[in-house]
NUKE-827455 format. One record per residue: residue number from 1; x negated, y, z of N, C-alpha, C, O in turn. Coordinates in steps of 0.02 Angstrom, whole numbers. Each point is the difference from the previous one (the first is absolute). Example, Ala and Ser with C-alpha at 12.3 -4.5 7.8 and 13.67 -1.06 7.14 Angstrom:
2
 num  neast nnorth    nup caeast canorth   caup  ceast cnorth    cup  oeast onorth    oup
   1   -660   -284    390     45      59      0    -45     60      0    -52     -1     33
   2     70     54    -69    -42      59      3     39     55     37    -25     55      8
REM end
This chain:
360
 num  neast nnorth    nup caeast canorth   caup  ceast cnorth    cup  oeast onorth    oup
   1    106    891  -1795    -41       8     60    -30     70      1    -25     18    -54
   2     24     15     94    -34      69     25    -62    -10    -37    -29    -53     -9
   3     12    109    -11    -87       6    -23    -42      3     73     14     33     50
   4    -76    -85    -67    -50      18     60    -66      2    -36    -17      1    -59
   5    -12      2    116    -67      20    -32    -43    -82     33     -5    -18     59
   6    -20    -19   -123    -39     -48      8    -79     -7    -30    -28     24    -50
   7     12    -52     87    -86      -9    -34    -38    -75     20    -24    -15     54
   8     27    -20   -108    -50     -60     -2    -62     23     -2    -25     45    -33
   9     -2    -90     80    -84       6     21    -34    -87    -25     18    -56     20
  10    -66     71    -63    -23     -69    -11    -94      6     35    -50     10    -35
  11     50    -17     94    -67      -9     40    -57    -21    -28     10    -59    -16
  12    -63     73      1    -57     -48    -37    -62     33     61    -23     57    -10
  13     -4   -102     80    -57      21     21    -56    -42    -13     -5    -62     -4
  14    -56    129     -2    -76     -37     -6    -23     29     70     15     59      9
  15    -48    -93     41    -53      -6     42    -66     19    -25    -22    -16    -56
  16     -3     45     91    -68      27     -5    -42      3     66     14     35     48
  17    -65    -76    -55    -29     -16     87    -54     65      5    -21     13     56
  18      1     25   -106    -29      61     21     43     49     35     49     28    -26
  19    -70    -19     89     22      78     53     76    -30     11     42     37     25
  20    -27   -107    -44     84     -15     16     46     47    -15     50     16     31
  21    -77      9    -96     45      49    -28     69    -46    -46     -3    -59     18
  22     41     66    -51     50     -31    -30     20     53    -84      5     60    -12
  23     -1   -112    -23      2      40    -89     84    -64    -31      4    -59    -16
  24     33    104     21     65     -30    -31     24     39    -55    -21     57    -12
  25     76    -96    -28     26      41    -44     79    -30      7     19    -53     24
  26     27    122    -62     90     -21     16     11      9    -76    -33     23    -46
  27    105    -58     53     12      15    -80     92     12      9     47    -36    -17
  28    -50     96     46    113       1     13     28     11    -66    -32     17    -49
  29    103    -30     53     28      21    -37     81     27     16     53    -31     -4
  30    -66     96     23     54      40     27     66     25    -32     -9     29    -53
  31     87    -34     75     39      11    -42     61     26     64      1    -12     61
  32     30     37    -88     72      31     44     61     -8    -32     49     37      2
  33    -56    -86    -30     85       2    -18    -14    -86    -44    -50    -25    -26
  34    134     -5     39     -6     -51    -45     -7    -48    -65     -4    -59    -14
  35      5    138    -24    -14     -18    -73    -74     -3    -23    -22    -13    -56
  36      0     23     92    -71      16     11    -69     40    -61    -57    -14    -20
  37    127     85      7    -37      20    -48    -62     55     24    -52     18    -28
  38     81     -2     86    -77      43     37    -47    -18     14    -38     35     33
  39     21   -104    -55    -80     -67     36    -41     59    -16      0     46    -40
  40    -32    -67     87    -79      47     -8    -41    -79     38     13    -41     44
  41    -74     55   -103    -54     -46      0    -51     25     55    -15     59    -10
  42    -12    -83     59    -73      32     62    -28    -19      2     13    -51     31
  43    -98     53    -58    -37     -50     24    -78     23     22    -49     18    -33
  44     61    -26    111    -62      38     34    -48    -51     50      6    -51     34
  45    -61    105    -55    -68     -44     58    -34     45     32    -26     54    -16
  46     29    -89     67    -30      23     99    -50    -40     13     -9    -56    -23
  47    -26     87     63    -63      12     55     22     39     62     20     55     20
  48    -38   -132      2      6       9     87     57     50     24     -5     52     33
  49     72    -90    -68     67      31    -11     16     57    -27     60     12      1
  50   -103     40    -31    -14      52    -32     26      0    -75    -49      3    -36
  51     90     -5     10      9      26    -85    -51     20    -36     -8     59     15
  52    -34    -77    -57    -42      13    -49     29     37    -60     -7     61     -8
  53     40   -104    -37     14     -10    -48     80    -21    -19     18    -47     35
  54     40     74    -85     64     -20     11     10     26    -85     -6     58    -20
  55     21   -116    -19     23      11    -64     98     -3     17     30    -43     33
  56     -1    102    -67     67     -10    -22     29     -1    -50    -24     36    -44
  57     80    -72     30     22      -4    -75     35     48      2     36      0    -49
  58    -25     56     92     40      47    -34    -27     63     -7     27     50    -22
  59   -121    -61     55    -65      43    -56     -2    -30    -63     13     17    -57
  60    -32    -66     85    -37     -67    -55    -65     13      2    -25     -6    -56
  61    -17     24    101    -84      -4     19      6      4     59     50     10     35
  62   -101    -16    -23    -50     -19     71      6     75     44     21     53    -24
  63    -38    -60     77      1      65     21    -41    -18     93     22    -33     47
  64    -81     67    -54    -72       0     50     42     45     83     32     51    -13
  65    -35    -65     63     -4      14     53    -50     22     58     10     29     53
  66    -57    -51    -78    -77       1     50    -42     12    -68     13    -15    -58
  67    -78     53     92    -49       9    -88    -48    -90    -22    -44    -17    -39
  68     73     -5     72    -25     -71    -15     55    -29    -68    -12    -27    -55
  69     97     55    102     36     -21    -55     20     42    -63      9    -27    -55
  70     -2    104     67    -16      14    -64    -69    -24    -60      4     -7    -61
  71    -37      2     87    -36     -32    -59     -7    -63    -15    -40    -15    -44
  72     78    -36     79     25     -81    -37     53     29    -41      4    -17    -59
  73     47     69     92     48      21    -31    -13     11   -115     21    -26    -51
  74    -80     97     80    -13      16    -58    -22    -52    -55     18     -2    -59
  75    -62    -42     93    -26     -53    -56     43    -64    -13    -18    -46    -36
  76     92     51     77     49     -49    -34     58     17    -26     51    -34     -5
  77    -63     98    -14     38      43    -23    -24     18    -97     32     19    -49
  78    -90    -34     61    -32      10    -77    -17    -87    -30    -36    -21    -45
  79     90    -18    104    -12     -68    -26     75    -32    -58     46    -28     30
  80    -43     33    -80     78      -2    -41     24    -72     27     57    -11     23
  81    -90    -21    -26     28     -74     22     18     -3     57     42    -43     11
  82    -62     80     41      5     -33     84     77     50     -1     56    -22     17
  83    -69     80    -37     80      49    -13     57    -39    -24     48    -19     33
  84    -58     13    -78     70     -58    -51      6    -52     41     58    -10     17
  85   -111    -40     11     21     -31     43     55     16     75     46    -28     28
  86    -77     78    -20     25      26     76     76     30    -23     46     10     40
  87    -45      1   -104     53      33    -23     57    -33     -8     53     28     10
  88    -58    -98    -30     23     -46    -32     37    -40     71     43    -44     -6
  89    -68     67     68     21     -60     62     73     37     19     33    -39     34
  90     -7     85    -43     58      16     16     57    -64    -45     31    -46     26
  91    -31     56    -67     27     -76    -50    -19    -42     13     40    -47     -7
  92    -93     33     26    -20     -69     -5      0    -47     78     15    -58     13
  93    -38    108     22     11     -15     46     35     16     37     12    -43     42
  94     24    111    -32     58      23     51     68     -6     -5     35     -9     50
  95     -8     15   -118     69     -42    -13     18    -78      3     56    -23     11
  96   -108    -10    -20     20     -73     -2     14    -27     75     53    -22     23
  97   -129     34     12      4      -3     67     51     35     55     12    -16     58
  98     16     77   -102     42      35     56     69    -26    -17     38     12     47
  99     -9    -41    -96     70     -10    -16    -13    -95     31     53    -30      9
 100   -109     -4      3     -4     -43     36     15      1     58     43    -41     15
 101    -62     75     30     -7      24     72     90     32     -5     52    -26     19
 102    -60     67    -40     82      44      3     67    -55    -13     59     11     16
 103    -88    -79    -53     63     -33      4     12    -42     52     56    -13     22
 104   -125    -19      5      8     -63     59    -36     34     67    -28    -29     46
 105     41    112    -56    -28      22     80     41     58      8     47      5     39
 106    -69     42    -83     26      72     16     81     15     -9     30     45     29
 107      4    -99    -82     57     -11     37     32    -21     34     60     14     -5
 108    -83    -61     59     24     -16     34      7     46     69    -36     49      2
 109     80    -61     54     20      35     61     29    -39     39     30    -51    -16
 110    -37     80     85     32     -53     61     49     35     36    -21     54     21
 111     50    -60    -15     41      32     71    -18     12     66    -14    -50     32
 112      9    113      1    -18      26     49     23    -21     66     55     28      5
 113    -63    -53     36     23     -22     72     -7     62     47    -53     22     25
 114    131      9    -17      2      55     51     12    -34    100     40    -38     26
 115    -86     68     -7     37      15     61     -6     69     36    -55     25      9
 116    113      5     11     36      67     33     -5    -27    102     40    -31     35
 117    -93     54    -22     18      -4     91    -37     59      8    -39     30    -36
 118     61    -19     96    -33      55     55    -47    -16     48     -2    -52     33
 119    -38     99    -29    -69      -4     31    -12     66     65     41     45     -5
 120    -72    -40     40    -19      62     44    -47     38    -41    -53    -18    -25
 121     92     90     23    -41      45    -45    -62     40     60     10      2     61
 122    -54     17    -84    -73      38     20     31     45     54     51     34    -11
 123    -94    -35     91     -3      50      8     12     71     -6    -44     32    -30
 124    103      5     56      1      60    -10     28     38    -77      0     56    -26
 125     23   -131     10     42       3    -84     75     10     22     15     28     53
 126     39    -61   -109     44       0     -5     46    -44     54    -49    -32     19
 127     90     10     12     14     -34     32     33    -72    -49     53    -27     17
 128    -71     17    -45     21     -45    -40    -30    -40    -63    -41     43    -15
 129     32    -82    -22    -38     -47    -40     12    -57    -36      0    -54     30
 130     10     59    -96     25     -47    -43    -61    -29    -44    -43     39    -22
 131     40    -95     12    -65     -16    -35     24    -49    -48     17    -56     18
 132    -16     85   -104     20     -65    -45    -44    -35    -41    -32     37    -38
 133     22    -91     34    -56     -28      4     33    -53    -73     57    -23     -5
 134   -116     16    -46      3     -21    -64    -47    -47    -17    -57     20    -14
 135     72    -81     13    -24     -54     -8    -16    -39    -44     48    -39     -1
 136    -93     18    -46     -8     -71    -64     40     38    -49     57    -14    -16
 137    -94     64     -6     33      43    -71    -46     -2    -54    -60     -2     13
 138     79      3    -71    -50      22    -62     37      2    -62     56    -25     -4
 139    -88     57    -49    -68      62     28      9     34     41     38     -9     47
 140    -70     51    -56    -40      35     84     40     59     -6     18     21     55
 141      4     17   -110     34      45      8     76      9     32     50    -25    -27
 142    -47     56     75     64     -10     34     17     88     44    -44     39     15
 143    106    -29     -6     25      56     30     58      5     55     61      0     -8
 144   -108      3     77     57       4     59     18     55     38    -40     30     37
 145    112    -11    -47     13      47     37     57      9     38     43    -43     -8
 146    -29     98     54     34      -6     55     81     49    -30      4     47    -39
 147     52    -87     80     59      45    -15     30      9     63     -3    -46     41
 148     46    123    -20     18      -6     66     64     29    -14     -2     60    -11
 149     75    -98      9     62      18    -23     16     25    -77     44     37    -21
 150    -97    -74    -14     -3      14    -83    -51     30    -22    -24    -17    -54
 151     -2     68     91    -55      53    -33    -81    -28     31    -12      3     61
 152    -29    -25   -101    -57      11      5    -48     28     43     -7     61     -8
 153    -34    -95     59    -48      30     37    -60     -8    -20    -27    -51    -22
 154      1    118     32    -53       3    -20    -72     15     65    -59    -14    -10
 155     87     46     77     -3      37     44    -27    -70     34     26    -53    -16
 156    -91     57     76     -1     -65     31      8    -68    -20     28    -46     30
 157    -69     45   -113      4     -60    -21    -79      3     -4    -36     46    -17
 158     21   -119     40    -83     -19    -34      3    -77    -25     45    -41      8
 159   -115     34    -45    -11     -84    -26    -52    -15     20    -35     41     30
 160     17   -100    -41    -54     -22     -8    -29      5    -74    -59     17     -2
 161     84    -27    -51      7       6    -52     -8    -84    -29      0    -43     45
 162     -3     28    -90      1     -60    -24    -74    -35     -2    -51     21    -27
 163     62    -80     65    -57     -67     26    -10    -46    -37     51    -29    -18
 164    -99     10     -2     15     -84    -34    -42    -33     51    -49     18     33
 165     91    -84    -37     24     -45     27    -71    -53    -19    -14    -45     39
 166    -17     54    -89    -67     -40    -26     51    -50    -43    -23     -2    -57
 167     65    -26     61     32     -59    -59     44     27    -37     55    -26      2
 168    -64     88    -49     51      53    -40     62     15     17     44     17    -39
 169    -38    -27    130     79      26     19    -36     66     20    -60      8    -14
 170    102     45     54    -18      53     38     69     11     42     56    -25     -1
 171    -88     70     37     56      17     65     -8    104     -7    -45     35    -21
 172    100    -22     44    -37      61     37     59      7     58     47    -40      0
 173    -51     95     54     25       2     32     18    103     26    -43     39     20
 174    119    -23    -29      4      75     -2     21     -1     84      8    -52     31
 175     -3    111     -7     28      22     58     49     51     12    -10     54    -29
 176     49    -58     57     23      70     19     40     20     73     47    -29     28
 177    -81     84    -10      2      25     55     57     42     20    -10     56    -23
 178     77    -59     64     52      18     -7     17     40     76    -31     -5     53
 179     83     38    -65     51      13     68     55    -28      0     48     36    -14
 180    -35   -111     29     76     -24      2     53     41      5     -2     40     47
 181     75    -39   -102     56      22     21     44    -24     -6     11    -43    -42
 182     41     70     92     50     -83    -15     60    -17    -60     52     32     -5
 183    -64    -67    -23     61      -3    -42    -53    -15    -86     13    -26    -54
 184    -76     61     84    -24     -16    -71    -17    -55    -61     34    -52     -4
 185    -71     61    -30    -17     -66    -45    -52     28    -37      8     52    -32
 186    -81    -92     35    -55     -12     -1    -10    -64    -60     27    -54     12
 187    -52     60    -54    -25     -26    -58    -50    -18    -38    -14     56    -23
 188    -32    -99     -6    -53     -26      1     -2    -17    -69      9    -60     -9
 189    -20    100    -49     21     -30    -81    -73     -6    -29    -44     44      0
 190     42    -96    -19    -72     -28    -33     27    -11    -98     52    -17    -29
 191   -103     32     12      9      18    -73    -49    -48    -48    -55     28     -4
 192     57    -77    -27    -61     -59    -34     41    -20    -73     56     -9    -23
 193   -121      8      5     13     -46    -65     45    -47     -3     50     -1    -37
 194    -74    -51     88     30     -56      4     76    -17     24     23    -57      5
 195     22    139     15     58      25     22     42      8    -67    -33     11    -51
 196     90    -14     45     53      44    -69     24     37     20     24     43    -37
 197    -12    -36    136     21      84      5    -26      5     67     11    -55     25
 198    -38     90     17    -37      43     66     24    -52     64     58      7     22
 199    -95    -51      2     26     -27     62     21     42     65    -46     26     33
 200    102    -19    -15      5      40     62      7    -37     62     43    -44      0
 201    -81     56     59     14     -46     51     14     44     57    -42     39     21
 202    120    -48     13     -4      42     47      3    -18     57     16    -56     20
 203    -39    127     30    -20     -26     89     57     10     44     32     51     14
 204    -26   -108      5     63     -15     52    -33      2     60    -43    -41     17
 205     59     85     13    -20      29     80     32    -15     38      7     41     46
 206     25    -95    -42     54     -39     44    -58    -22     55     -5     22     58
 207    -32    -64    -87    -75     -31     23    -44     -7    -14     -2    -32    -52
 208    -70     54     83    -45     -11    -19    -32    -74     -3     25    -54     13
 209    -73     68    -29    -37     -68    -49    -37    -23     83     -7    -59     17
 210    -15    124     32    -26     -42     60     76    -13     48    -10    -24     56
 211     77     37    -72     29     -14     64     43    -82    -39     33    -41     31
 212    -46     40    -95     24     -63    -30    -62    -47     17     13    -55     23
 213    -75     71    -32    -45     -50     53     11    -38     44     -1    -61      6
 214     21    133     48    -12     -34     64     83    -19     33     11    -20     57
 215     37     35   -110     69     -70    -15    -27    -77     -8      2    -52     33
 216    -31     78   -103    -25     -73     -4    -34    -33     54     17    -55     21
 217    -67     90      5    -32     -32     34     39    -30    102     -9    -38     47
 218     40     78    -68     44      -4     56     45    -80     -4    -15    -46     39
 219     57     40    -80     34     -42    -37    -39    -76     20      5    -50     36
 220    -40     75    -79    -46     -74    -28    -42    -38     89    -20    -57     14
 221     23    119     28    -31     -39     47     76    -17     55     -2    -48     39
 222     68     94    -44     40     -36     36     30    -87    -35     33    -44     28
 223    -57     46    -88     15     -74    -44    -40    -47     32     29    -53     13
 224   -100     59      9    -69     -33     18     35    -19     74     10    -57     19
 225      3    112     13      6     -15     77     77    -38      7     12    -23     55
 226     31     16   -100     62     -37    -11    -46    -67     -5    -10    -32     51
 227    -16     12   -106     -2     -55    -42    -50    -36     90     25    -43     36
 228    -79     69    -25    -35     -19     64     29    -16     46     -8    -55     26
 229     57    108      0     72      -9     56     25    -73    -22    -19    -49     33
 230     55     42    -79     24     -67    -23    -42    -53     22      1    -31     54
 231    -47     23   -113    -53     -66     13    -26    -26     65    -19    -58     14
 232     22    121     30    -16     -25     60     24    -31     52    -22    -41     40
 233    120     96    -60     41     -37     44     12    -79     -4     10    -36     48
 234    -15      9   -133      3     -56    -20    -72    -41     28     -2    -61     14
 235    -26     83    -12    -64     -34     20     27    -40     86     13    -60      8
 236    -11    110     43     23      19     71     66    -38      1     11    -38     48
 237     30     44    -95     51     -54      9    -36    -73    -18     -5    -43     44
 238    -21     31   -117    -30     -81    -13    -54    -39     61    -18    -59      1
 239     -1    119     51    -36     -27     67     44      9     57    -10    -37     48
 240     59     80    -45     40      -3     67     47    -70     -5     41    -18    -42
 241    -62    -11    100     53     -58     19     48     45     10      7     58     20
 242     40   -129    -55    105      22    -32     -7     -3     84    -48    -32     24
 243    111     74     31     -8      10     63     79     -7     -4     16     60      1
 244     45    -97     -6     66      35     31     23    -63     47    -23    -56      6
 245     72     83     19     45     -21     45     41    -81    -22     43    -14    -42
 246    -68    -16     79     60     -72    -21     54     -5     42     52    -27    -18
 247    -59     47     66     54      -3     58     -4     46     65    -53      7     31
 248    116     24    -11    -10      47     62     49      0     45     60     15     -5
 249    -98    -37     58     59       8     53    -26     53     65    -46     38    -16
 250     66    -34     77      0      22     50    -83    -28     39    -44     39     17
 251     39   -143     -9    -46     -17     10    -57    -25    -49    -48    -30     25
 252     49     38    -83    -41     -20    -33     -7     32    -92     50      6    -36
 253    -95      4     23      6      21    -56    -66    -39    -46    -59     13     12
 254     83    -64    -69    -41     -33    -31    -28     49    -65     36     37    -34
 255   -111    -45     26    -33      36    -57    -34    -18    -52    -61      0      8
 256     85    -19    -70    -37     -34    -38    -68     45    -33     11     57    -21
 257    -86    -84     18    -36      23     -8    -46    -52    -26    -17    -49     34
 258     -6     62   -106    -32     -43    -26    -81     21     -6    -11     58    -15
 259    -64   -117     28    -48      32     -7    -44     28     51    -61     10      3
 260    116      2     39    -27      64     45    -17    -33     86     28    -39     39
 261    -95     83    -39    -49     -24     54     33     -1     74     62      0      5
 262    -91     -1     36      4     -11     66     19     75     30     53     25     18
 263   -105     -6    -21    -12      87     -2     53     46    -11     21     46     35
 264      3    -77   -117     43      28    -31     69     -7     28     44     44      0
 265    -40   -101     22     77     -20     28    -12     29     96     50    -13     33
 266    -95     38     -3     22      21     57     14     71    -10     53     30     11
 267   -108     -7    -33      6      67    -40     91      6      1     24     26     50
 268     -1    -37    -77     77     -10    -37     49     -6     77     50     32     15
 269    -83    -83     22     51     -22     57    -18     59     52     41     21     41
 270   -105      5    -47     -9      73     52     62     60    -37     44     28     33
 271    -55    -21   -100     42      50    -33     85     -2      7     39     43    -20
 272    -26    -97     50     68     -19      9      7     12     38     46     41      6
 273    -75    -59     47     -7      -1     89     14    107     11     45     30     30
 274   -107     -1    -69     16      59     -4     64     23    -20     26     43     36
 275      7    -64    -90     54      13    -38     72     24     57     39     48      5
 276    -52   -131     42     59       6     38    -13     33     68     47     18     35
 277   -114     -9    -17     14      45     48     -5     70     -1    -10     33     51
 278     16     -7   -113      6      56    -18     69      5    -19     25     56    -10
 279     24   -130      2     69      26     -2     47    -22     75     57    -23      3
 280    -95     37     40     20     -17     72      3    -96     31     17    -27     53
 281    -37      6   -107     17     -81     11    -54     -5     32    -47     -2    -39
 282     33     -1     90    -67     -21     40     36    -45     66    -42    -18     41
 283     84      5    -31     17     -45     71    -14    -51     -9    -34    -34     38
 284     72      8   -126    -30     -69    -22    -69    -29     -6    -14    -60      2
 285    -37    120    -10    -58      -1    -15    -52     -6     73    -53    -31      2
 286     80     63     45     -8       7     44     -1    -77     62    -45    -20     37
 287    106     -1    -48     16     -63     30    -39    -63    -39    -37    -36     34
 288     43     26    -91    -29     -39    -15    -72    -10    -45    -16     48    -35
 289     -8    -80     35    -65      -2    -54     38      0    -83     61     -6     -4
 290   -105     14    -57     13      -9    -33    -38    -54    -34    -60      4     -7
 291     94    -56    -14    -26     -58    -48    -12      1    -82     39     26    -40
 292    -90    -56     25     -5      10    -67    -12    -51    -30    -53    -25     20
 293     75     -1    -55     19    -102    -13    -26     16    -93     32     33    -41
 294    -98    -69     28    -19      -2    -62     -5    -56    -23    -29    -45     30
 295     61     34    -96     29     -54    -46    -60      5    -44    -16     54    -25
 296    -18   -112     14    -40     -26    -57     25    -55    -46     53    -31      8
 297    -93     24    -56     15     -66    -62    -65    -15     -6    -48     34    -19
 298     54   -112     46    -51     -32    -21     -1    -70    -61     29    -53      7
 299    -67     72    -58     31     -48    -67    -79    -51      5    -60      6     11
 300    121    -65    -32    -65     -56     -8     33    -57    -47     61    -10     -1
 301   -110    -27    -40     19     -36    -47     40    -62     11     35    -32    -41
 302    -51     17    127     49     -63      8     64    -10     39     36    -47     18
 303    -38    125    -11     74      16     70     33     58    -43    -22     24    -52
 304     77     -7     86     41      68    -25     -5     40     38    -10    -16     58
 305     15     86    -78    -15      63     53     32    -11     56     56    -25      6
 306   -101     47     47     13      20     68     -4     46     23    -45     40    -10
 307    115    -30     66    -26      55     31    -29     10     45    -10    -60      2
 308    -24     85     53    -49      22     53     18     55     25    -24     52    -23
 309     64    -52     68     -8      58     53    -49     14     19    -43    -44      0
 310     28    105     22    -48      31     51     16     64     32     16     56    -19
 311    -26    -94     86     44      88     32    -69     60     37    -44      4     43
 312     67     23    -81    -43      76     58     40     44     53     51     33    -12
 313    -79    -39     64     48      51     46    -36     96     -8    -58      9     20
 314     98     48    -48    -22      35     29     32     49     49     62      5      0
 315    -95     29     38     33      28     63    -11     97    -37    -53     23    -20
 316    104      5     20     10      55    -41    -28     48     62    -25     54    -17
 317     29    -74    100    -26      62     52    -88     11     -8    -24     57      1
 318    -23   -121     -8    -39      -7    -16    -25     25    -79    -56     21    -16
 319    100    -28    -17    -42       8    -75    -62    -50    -23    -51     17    -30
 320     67    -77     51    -47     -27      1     46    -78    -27     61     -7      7
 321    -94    -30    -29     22     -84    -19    -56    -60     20    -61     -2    -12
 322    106    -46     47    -63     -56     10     29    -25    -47     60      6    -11
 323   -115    -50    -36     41     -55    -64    -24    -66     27    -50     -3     36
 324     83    -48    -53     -4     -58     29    -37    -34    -52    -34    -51     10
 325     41     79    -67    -33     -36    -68      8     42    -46     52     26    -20
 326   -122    -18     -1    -22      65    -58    -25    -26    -58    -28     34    -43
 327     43   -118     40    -54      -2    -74     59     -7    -61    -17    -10    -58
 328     81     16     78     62      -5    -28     25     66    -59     26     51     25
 329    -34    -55    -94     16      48    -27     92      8    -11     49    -36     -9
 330    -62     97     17     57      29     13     52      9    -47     11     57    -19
 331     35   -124    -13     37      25    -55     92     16     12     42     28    -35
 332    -41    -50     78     83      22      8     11     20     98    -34    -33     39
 333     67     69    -19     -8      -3     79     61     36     -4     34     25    -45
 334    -28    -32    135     79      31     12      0     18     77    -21    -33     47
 335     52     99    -51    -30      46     92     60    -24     38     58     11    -17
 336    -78    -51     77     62      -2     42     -1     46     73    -50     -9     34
 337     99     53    -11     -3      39     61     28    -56     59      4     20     59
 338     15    -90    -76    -16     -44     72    -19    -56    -50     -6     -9    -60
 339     -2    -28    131    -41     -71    -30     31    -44    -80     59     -3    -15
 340    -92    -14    -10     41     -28    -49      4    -64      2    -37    -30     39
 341     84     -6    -80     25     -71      6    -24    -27    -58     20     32    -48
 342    -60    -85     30    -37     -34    -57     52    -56    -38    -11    -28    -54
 343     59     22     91     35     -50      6     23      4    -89     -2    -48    -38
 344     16    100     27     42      -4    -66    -35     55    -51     29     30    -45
 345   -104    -24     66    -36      35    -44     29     31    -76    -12     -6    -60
 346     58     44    106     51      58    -35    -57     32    -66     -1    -25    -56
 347    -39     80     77    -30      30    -12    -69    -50    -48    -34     28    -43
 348     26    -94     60    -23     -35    -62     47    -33    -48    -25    -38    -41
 349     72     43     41     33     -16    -32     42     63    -47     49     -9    -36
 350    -74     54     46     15      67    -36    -31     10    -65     26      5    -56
 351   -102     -3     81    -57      14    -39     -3    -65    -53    -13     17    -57
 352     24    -95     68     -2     -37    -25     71      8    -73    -11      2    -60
 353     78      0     94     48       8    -49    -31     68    -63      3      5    -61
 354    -27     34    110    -34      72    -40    -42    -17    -64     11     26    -55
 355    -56    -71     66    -66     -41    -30    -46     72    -14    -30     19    -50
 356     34      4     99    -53      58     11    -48    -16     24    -33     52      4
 357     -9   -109     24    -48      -9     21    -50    -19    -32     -2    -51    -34
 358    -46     90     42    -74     -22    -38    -47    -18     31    -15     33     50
 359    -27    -92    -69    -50     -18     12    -69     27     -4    -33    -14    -50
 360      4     55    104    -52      13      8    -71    -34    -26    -54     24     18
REM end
């Protein structure tokens, strides 16, 4: 592993409710490399964040900062016991504790989470903007830099520099500010502990990160307005009465229609009436009335279905219908252009073989 420079801090604060001043003392133990033969022992005390006083083991005495602390300095300096003691914490206390820490912390490392997109660079900058961004890494020491067709930029690069994250990951995030050219290649190599050789991530300028957005977003709402389109047509079909043709001739054309109201079925016999005199058939329409003969089922526990005629006349010059009887729901009917003959209730006998009829 690379040599770094580390320092354990062991915190000890005292409170003091006079002037809300604050009196602490530290005790580090600093080293740069992993064998850890450079430890240096620190152990200093502050006022009201101020340094007083700071013994090192690589004086081995005390040594005063303020004239308050030179002279605690001097008189624990002519103390043999508090020295040998203070002397003695590099062993005693900074190797044990640091080859603790260095086996179940300081070696360990995570892998860095890159992402490479483009951003709008500043005002009156470069016309261009790459931002690589370094994610849930540790330790903290890390090195990102830019490559443009192999060689190293150094020109229009900035960082943020390295963040922590508050739960021992960190991020940082570099920039660089460019003049696109075509054909090039742009490079993003991050350098960590937790790597065995330089991650390189490179920028494909095919598309940006906002026009793959607003694909996606594009996409995902022609899927929405499909899937809606569908459900509805299915809906609009599970309520449209089934409407086709049972039979067609010249004078009469029978319509099976299940469900469907009074309203609904003139509605239908006006739209027909339109149909044909928009295809010149109006003499027939003209000469005669049009009839509209509605077939019901009436079920009862001690007889077998019956049928029930009921005729409506409507007159297509008028636009208008007298009904002779309206309390009749409307489940099977059949349009005749002259009078019709009941005789052989053709047209109930359609719907019946059909067994299309439902009971209201």
């Amino acid at each position: 592993m690379a040599s770094s420079s580390v320092s354990f801090l062991l915190l000890f604060i005292t409170v003091h409710t006079a002037d809300g001043f604050m009196h602490y003392y530290t005790a580090r133990c600093v080293f740069n490399s992993t064998e850890l033969k450079d430890m240096e022992y620190i152990y200093s005390f502050y006022y009201n964040k101020l340094e007083l006083i700071r013994f090192s083991s690589s004086l081995g005495k005390f040594v005063g900062y303020t004239e308050f602390g030179v002279k605690n300095a001097e008189m624990w300096n002519k103390d043999p016991a508090r020295l040998s003691r203070e002397r003695a914490q590099k062993e005693t206390y900074c190797h044990p504790n640091t080859e603790i820490w260095y086996r179940n912390v300081l070696s360990k490392s995570v892998l860095p989470y890159v992402v490479l997109h483009s951003t709008a660079p500043p005002p009156k900058h470069h016309p261009a903007m790459l931002v690589c961004s370094v994610y849930d890494f540790y330790p903290k020491q890390i090195k990102v830099s830019w490559f443009r067709d192999g060689k190293e930029v150094t020109s229009g690069v900035s960082s943020t520099g390295v963040m922590e994250d508050g739960d021992w990951y960190y991020q940082i995030h570099s920039r660089l500010e460019y003049t696109p050219r075509s054909g090039e290649k742009i490079s993003c190599v991050v350098e960590h502990a937790s790597l065995k050789e330089p991650l390189r991530i490179d920028w494909n300028p095919s598309m940006s990160k906002s026009d793959k957005e607003k694909i996606a977003i594009g996409a995902s709402a022609l899927i929405l307005g499909l899937v809606f389109g569908l459900a509805g047509f299915i809906y609009y079909r599970s309520k449209t009465p089934d409407l086709f043709l049972l039979d067609s001739e010249k004078t009469k054309i029978a319509i099976k229609g299940s469900g469907l109201t009074l309203d609904q079925v003139l509605s239908l016999v006006k739209f027909i009436y339109s149909k044909k005199k928009a295809q010149g058939q109006t003499s027939l329409l003209q000469s005669n009335p049009v009839y509209l003969s509605l077939i019901t089922v009436y079920t009862s526990t001690h007889s077998q279905n019956q049928f029930t005629p009921v005729q409506y006349q409507f007159i297509p010059v008028q636009h208008q219908y007298r009904p002779l009887y309206t309390s009749v729901p409307s489940l099977c009917f059949a349009i005749f252009f002259q009078k019709p003959n009941y005789t052989d209730h053709d047209s109930m006998l359609k719907c019946k073989k059909r067994k299309e009829i439902t009971r209201e």
